[in-house]
C-alpha positions in Angstrom: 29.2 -54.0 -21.7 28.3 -56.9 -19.0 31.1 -59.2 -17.7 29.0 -62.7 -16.6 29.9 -65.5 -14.7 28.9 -69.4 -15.4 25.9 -68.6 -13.4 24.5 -65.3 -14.1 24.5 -65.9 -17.8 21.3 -64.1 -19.2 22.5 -62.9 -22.8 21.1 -63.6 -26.3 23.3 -65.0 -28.7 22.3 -63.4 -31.8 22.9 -64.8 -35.1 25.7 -62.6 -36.3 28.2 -63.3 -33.2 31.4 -63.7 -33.2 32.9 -65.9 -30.5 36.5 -66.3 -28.6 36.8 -69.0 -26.1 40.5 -69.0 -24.1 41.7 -68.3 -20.7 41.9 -64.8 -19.8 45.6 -64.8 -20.2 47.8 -62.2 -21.9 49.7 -65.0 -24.1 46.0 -65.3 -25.8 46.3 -62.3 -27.8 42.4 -61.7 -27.2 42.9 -57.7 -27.7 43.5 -58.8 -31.5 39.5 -60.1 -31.3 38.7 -56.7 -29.8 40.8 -54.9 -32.4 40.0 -56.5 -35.3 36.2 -56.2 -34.3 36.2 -52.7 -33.6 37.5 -52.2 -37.0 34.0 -53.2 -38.4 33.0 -50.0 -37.2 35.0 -47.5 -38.1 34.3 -44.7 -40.5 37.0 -45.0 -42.5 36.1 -48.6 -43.1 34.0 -50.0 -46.0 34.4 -53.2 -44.5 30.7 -53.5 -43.6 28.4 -51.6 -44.4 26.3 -50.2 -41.9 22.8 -51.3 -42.3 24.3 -55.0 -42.1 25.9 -54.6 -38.9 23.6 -53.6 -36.2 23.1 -56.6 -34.8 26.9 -58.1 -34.8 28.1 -59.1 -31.4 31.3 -60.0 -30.3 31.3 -63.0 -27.0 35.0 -63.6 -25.0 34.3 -66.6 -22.8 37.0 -68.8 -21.2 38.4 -70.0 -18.2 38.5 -67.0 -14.6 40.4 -67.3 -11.8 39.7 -64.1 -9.6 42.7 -65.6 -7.2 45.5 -65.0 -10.4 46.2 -61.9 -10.5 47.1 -61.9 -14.7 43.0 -62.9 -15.0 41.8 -60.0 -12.7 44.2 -57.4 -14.4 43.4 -58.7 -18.2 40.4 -58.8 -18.5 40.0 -55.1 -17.2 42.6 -54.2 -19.7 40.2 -56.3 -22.6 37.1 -54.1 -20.8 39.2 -50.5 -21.4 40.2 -51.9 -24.7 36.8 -52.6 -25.7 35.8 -48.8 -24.2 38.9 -47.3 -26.3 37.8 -48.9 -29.2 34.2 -47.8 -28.8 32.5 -51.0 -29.3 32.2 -51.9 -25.1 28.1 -51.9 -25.8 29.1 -54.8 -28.5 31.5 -56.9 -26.3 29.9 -59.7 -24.2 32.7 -61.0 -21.7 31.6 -64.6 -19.9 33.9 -65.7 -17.3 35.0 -69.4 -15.8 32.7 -70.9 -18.6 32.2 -74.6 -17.8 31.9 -77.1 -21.0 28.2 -77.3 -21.2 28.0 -73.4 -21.7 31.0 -73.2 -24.1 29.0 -76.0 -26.4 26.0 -74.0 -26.3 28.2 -70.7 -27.1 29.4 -72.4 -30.3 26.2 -73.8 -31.3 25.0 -70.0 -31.5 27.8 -68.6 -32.7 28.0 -67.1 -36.2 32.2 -68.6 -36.5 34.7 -69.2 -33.7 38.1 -66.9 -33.5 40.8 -68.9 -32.7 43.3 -67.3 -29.9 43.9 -70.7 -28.3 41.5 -73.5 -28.3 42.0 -76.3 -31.0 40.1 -75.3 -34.0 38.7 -78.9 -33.9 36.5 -78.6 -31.6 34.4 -75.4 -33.4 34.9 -77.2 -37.1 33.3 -80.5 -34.9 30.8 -78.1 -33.7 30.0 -77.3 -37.2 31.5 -73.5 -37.1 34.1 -72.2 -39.0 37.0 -71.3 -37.6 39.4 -67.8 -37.9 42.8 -68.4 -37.0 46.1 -67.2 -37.4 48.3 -68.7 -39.9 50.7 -70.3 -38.1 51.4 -73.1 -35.6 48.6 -76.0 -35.3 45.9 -74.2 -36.8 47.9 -74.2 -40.4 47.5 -78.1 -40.4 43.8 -78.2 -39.3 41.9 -75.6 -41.2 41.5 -75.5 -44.6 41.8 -72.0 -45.6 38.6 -70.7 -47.6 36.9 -74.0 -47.2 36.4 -74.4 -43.7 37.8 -71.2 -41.9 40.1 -68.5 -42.8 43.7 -68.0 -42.2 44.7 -64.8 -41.3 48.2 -62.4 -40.6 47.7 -61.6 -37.2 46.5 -58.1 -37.8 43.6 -56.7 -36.7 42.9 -55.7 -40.3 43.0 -59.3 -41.7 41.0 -60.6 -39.3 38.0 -57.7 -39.7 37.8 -58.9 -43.5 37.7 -62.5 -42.7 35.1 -61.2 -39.9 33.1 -59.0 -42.6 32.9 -62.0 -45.1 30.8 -64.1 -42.6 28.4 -60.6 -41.8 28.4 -59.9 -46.0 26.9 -63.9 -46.1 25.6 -65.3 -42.8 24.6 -68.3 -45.0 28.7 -69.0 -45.3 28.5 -69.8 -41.9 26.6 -73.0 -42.5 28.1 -74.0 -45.7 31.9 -73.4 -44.1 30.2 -75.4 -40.8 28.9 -78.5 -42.9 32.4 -78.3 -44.6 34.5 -77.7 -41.6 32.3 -81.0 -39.4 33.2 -83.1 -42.5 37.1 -82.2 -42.6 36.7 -83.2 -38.6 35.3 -86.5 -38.9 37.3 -87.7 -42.0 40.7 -86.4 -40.9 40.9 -86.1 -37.6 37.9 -88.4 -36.0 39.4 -90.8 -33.4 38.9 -94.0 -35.6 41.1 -91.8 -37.9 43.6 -91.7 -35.5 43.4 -95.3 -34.6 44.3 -96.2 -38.0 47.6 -94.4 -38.1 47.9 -95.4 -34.3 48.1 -99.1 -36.0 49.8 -98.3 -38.8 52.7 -96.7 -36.8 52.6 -99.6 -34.5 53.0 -102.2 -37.5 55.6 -100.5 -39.4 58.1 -100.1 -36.3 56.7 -104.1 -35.4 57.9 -105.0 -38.9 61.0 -102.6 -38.8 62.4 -104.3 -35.6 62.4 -107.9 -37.3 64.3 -106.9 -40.0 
């Protein structure tokens, strides 16, 4: 297991990774990417088989702060986790990842898990997007079409995960899907238009 800075990245994104971008901050949940990945693994699992996973990665990326002292202290609890869960030599950790890296990141990714980071930005990306199904990400992907929404379990996040190593070729057709749901729902000229239309209907409702 390597832990990289913005400037010492020398890692090849395979086709079949997985990829978490947030802060290294404990209100992330980013043990329940470790978790759930680890269970891909495990013997009692039939989730994947093995001949389809040897070359399944998992990347954490996000923003580092060596001065806070919750960054220092969880990321060495996500490195034991990842050595407790036996899949350290599968876990990349990339630390205080500037925007042009985290763009490349997703453009090599196999799908993006979402602990954080508006799902937008990976369905713009054309990834798919695995997210828990509450809060923002409930309005933003569309479950089965361009992402999955999952319990926040680590074992209904390993199936979602599994689906995407079962069918690599997912990935692309949940990306085109998940870019198209970007640019006709949430593009800014989208926006603009309910921008107006809010602005004309309180316009109109203060003359009456």
């Amino acid at each position: 297991m390597k832990v990289l800075n913005s400037h010492s990245m020398m890692f090849y994104y395979c086709r079949l990774n997985f990829l978490s971008i947030n802060r290294f901050e404990r209100k992330k949940n980013i043990e329940l990417a470790i978790s759930a990945f680890a269970r891909l693994f495990t013997n009692q699992s039939d989730i994947v088989e093995s001949d389809n996973n040897k070359e399944v990665s998992l990347t954490i990326a996000g923003g580092f702060d060596k001065r806070l002292r919750e960054n220092v202290e969880y990321l060495e609890e996500l490195k034991n986790l990842a050595e407790k869960e036996g899949v350290s030599n599968r876990v990349q950790f990339i630390t205080s990842c500037p925007t042009s890296e985290r763009n490349t990141l997703l453009s090599q990714c196999l799908c993006d898990e979402h602990f954080g980071i508006v799902p937008l930005e990976a369905m713009a990306a054309h990834k798919p997007v695995i997210a828990c199904n509450s809060g923002g990400p409930v309005e933003t992907i569309k479950n089965g079409v361009t992402g999955y929404l999952c319990d926040p379990s680590p074992q209904d996040f390993a199936i979602a995960m599994a689906n995407f190593i079962r069918d690599p070729q997912m990935s692309e057709t949940m990306g085109r899907e998940a870019r198209r749901h970007v640019v006709e729902s949430f593009s800014t000229t989208i926006f603009g238009n309910h921008l107006n239309g809010y602005l004309v209907d309180t316009a109109w409702k203060k003359r009456e």
